[in-house]
LOSEVO-674233 format. One record per residue (C-alpha): residue in one letter; x, y, z; residue number from 1. Coordinates in nm, 3 decimals, decimal comma, padded with zeros to 5 digits. Example, Ala and Ser with C-alpha at 12.3 -4.5 7.8 and 13.67 -1.06 7.14 Angstrom:
<atom "A"; <01,230; -00,450; 00,780>; 1>
<atom "S"; <01,367; -00,106; 00,714>; 2>
This chain:
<atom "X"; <-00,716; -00,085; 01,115>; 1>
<atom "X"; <-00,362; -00,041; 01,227>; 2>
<atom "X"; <-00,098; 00,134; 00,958>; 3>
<atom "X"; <00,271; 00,051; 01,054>; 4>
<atom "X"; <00,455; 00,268; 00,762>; 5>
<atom "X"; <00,858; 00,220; 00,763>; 6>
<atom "X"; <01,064; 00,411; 00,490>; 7>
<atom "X"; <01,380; 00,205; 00,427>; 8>
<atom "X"; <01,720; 00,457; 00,440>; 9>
<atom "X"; <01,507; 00,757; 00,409>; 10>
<atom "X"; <01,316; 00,958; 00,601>; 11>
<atom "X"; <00,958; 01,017; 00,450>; 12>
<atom "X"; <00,727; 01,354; 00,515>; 13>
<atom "X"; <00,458; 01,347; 00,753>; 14>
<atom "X"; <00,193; 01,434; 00,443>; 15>
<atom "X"; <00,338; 01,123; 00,266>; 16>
<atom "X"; <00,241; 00,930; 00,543>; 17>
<atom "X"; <-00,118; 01,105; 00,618>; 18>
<atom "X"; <-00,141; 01,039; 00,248>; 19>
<atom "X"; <-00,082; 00,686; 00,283>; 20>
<atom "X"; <-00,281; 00,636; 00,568>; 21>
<atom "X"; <-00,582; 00,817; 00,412>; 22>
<atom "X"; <-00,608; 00,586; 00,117>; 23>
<atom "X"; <-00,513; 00,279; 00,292>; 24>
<atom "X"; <-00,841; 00,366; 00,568>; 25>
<atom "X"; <-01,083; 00,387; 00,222>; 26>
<atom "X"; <-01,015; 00,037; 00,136>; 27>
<atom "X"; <-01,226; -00,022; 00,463>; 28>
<atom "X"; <-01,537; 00,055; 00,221>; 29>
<atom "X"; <-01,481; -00,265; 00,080>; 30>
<atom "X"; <-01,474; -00,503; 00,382>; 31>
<atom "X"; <-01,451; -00,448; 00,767>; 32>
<atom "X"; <-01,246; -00,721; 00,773>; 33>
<atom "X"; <-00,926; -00,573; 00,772>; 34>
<atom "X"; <-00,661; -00,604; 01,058>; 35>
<atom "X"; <-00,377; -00,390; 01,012>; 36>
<atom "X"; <-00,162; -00,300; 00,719>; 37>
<atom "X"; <00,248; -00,242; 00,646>; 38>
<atom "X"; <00,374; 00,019; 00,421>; 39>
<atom "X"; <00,727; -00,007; 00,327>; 40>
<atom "X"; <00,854; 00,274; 00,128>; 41>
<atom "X"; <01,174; 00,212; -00,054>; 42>
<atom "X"; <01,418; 00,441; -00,328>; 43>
<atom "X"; <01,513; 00,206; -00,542>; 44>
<atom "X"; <01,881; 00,283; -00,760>; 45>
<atom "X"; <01,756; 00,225; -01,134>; 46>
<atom "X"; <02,061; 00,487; -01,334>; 47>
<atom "X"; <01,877; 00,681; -01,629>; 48>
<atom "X"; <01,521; 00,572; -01,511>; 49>
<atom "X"; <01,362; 00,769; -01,229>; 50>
<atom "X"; <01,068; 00,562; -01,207>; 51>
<atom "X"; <01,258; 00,490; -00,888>; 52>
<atom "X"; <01,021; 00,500; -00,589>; 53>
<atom "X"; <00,862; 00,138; -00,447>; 54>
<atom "X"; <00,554; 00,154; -00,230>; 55>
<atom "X"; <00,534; -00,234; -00,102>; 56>
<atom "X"; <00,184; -00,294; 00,126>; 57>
<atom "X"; <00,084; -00,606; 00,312>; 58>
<atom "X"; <-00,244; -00,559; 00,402>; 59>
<atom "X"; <-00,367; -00,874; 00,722>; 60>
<atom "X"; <-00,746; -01,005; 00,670>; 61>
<atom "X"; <-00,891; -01,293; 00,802>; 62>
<atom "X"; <-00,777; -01,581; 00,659>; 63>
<atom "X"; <-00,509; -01,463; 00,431>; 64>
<atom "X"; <-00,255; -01,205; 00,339>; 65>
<atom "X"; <-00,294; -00,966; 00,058>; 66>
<atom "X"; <00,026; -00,798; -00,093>; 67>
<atom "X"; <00,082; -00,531; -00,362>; 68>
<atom "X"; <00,439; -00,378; -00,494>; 69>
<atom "X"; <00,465; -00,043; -00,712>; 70>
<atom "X"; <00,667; 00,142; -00,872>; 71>
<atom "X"; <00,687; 00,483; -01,004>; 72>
<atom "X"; <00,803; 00,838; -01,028>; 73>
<atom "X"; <00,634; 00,955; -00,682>; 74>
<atom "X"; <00,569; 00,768; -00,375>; 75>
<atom "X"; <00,182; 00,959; -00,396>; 76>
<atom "X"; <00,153; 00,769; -00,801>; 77>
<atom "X"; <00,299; 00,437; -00,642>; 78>
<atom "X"; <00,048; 00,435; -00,349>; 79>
<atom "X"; <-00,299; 00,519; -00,574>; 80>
<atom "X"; <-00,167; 00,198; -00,803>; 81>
<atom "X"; <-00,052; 00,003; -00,491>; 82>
<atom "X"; <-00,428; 00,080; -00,342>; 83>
<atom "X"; <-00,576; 00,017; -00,639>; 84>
<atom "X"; <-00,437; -00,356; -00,718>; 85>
<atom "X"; <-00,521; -00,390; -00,280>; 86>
<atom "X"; <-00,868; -00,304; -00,380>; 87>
<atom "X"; <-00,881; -00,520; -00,663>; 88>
<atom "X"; <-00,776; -00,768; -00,462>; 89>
<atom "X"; <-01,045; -00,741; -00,156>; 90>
<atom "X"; <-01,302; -00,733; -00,374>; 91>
<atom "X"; <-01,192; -01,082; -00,529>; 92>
<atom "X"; <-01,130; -01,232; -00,173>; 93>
<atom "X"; <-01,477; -01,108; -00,051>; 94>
<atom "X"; <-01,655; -01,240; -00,360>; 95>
<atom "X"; <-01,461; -01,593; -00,291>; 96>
<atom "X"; <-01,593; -01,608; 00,083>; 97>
<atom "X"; <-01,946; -01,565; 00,023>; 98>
């Protein structure tokens, strides 16, 4: 599976992006069928509120294109709920296909 990951007027931390990559790769236990996948990290200007950073992923499969948007206090928070509505979501497509 190939992980593009862009961070939008910031410059994100090599462990935020291992840590990306390493839960994007375990959505592969799901279904093989995964082509590639495109992180886009944004900081988001929300005054008082600093639930503030937005983890958007795109993830390619045959046939279709899953998408999930986040938003929360860390980038690391965003991505496990991001992940986990991805996972959600390949489980549902793969159920639909058979």
């Amino acid at each position: 599976m190939n992980i593009n990951v862009q961070s939008i007027h910031f410059d994100a931390d090599t462990k935020l992006i291992d840590f990306i990559r390493e839960k994007l790769t375990k959505l592969t236990q799901f279904t093989d069928g995964i082509l590639s996948a495109e992180v886009f990290l944004r900081l988001e200007k929300d005054g008082e509120n600093r639930e503030n950073k937005l983890v958007e992923v795109r993830l390619a499969v045959p046939g279709s294109e899953l998408f999930a948007k986040r938003q929360d206090k860390t980038f690391e928070e965003a991505t496990i709920a991001a992940v986990e509505a991805l996972r959600n979501q390949v489980v549902r497509t793969k159920d639909r296909a058979r």
